[in-house]
C-alpha positions in Angstrom: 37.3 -14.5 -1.8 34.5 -13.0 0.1 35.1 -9.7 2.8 37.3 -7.4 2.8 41.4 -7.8 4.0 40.3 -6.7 7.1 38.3 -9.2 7.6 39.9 -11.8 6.0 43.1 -10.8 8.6 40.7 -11.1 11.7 39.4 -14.9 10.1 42.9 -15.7 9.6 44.5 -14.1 13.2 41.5 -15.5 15.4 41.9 -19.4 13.6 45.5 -19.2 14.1 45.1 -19.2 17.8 42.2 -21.5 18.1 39.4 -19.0 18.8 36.0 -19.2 17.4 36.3 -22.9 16.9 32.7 -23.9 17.5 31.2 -22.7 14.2 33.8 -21.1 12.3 32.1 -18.4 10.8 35.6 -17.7 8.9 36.2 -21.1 7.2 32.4 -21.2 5.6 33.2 -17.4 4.2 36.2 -18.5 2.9 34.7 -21.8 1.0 32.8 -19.0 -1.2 29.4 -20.3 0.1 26.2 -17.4 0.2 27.1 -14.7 2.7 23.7 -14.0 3.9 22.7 -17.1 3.8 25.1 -18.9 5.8 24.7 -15.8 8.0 21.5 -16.5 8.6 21.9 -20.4 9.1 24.9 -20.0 11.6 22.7 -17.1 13.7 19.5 -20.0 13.8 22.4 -22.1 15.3 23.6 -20.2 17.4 20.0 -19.7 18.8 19.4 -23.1 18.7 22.2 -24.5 20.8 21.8 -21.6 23.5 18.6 -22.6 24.1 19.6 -26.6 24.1 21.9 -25.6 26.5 19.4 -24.0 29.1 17.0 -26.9 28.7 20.4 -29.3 29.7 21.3 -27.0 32.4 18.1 -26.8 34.1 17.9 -30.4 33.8 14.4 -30.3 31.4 16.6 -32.2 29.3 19.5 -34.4 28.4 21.3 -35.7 25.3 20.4 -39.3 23.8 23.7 -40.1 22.7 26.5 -37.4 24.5 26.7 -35.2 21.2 25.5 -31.8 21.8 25.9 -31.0 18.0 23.0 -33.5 16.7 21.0 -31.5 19.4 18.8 -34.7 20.3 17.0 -34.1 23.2 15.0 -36.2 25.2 12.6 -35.0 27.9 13.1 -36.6 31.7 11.8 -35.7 35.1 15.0 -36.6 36.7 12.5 -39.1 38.6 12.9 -43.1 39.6 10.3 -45.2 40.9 11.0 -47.3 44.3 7.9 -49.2 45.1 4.8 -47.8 44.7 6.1 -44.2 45.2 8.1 -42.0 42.6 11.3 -40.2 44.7 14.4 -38.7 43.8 17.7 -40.7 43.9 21.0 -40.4 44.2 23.1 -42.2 41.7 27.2 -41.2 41.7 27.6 -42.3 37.8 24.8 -40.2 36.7 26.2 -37.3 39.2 29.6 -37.3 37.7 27.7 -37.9 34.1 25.6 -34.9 34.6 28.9 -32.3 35.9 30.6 -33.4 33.3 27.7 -32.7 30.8 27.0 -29.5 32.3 30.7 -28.5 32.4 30.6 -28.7 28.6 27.5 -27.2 28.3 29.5 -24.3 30.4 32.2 -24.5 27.3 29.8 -24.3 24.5 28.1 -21.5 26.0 31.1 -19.4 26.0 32.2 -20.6 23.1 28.7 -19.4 21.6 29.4 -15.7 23.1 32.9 -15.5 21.6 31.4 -16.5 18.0 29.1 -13.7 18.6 31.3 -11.2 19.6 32.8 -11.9 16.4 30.2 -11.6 14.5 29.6 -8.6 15.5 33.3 -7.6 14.6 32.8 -8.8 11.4 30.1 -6.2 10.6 32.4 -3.9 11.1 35.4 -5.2 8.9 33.5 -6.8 6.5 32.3 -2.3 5.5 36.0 -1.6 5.9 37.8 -1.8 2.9 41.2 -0.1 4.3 44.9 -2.0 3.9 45.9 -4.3 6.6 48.0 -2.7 8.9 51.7 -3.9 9.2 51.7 -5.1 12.8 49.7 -7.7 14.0 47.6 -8.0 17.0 49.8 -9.2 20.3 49.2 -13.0 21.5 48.4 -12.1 24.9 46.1 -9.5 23.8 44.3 -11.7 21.9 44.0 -14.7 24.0 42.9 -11.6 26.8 39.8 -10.7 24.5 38.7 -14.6 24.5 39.0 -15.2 28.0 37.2 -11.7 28.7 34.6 -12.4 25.6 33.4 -15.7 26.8 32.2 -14.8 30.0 30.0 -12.5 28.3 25.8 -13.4 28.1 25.0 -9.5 27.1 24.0 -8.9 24.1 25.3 -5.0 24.3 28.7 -6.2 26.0 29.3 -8.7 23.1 28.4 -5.9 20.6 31.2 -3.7 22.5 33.7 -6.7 22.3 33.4 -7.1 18.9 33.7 -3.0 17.8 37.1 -3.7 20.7 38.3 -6.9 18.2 38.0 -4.5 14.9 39.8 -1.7 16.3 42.6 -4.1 17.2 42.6 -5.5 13.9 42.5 -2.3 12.1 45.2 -0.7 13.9 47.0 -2.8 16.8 47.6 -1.7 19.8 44.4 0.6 19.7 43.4 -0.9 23.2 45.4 -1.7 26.3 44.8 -4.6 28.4 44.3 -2.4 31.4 41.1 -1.6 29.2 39.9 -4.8 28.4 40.2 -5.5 31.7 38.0 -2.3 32.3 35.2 -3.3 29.9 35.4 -7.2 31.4 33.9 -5.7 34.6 32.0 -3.1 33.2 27.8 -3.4 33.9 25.3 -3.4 30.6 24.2 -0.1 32.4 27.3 1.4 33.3 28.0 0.8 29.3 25.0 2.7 28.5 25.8 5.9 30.5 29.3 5.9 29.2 28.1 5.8 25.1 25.5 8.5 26.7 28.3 10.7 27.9 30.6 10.4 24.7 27.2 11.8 23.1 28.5 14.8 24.5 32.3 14.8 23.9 34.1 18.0 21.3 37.2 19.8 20.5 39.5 17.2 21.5 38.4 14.8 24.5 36.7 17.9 25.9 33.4 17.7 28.0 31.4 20.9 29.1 31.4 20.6 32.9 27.9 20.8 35.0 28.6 24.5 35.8 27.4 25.6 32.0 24.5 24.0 32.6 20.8 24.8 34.6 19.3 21.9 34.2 20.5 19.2 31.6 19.4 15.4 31.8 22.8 14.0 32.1 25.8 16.2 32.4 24.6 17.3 35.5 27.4 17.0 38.7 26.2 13.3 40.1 26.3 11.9 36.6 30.1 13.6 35.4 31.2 12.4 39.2 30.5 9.0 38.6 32.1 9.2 34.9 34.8 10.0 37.1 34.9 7.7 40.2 34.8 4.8 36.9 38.1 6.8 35.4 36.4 7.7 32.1 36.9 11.5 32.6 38.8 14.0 35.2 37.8 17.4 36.4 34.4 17.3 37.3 35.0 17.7 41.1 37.1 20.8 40.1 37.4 24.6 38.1 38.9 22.7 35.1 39.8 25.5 32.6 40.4 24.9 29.2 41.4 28.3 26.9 41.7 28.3 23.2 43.6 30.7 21.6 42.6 31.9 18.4 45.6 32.0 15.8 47.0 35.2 13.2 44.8 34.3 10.2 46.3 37.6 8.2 47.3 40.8 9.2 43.9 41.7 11.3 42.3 38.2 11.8 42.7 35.5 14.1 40.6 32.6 13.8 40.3 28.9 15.7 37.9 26.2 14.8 36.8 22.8 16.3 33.9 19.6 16.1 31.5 18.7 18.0 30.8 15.3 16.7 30.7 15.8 12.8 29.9 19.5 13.2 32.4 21.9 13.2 32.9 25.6 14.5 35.2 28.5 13.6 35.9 31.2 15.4 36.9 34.5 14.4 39.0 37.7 16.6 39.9 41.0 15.6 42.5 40.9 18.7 45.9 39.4 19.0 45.7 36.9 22.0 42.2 36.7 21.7 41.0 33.2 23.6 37.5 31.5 24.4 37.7 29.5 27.8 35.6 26.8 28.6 35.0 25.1 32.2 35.2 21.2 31.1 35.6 17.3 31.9 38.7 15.8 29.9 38.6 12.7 28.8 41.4 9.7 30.3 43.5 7.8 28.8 41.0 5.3 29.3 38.4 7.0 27.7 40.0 8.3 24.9 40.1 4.3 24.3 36.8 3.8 25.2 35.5 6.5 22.7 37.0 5.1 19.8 34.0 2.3 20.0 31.3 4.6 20.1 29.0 6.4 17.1 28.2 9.5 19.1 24.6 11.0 18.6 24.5 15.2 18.2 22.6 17.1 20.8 21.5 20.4 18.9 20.9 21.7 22.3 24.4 21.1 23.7 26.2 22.5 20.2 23.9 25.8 20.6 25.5 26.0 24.7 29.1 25.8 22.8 28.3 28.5 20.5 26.7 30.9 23.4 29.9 30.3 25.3 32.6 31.3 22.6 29.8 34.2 21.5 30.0 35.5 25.1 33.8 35.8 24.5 32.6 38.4 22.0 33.9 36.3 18.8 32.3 35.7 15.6 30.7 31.8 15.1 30.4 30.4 11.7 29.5 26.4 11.2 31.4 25.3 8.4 32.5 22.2 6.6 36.0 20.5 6.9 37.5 18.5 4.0 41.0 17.0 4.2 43.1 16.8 1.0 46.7 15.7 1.2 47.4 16.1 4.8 45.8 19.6 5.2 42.1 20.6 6.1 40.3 22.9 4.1 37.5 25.0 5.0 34.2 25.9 3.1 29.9 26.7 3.0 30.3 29.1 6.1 27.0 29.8 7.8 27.3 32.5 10.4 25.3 31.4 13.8 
């Protein structure tokens, strides 16, 4: 059986309850066929319908026999004759004919932007060879991510409900409704500024707040506000302070460290008590959600600001590397900065 048990569980939970019916991208993995190949012949058809679609909509064009999956379209004008002139009529049984095709050229389109959405979270399972978790994704969390999915035309929203589907899948109850319901109403640009601010996010939800910076591109005071007035971060209207503490390392060192991204700083004191405080943005509960979707980009400019501010403390700065084993991190290749 092809994918991983991640994906197999998201094939197996979305079919369950109906969703993705149109192609069922699921059933033809399972059947053993050619991965990329029936990848590539189900993305041609996707392509293909959407644009059979907009040539029904916009009345270019109509089905020959009412089956929108042989896709036989035949041109018309939409035009009768009367006499020697050629004017538009009015016929009721074509009216109703024509709403009724369009209302299911309505329901294949969204059924085509649900299938994509999970595709899209199949790329992400289908790399993910972790255990199935032991709960399973909520019905009306489920059924809540279709409804919200298949309104969705954008390419870049319907990439951000599939990463939302995997998270679910991978550990459930990762994302609330009250955040689906954010990310339904959320604008393709408004998503792009929010993936631009997580660019920017260390040491636990933190952001550095427009007064450490002269003149930055995007964490200046109008952009953290409106990450704000959306209810993605807190504190940039105020003096938010944020102090870390650096704890006994042995009988004359104390020592802290944190990431930025995958980089990662520790901090050294020769004084008991000794602390570095930062003036920050913290995250929300709602954007601690929202930043589990996002693969954050490092600014080497923005990491060099954190390491002048805990150097201005008068501490030590060392990048180093963080490896977990059983439980506990362990620290090596320190490079003083």
């Amino acid at each position: 059986m092809l994918g991983s048990k991640l994906l197999i569980k998201m094939w197996e939970t979305t079919a369950e309850k109906g969703i993705g019916v149109l192609f069922k991208p699921w059933a033809i993995r399972r059947e053993g066929l050619a991965n990329l190949e029936m990848k590539r012949k189900e993305l041609l058809v996707l392509a293909q319908t959407e644009v059979d679609v907009a040539k029904i909509r916009s009345g270019e064009a109509y089905l020959s026999d009412g089956d929108i999956y042989s896709t036989k379209i035949l041109t018309s004008n939409g035009l009768t004759e009367v006499g020697s002139k050629v004017e538009p009529v009015i016929d009721l049984n074509v009216l109703v004919k024509n709403s009724n095709l369009l209302n299911s050229c309505d329901n294949i389109q969204q059924e085509i932007n649900i299938t994509k959405s999970l595709l899209n979270a199949e790329k992400i399972l289908e790399k993910d060879h972790s255990e199935v978790p032991n709960g399973n994704v909520e019905d009306d969390w489920l059924f809540r991510w279709r409804d919200y999915a298949r309104e969705t035309n954008s390419e870049k929203l319907q990439s951000l409900w599939g990463s939302v589907l995997a998270g679910e899948i991978k550990q459930p109850g990762s994302f609330s409704l009250r955040t689906l319901e954010f990310i339904k109403n959320l604008s393709q640009n408004e998503a792009k500024e929010i993936e631009v601010l997580f660019n920017y996010v260390f040491w636990n939800y933190r952001v550095l707040s427009s007064k450490n910076h002269d003149d930055h591109d995007y964490l200046n005071f109008s952009f953290l506000l409106k990450m704000q007035n959306l209810g993605v971060i807190s504190g940039a209207d105020s003096d938010l302070i944020s102090t870390l503490k650096l704890l006994l390392k042995n009988e004359d060192k104390y020592y802290f460290y944190i990431s930025y991204n995958e980089r990662f700083l520790y901090i050294c004191g020769d004084e008991k008590g000794s602390e570095v405080r930062f003036q920050v943005c913290l995250l929300t509960d709602l954007g601690k959600e929202l930043y589990k979707l996002c693969s954050p980009v490092n600014d080497s400019k923005y990491f060099d600001k954190i390491v002048h501010i805990i150097k201005e403390s008068n501490h030590e700065v060392y990048e180093c590397r963080v490896i977990n084993s059983n439980g506990a991190d362990i620290l090596d290749e320190f490079k003083k900065l």
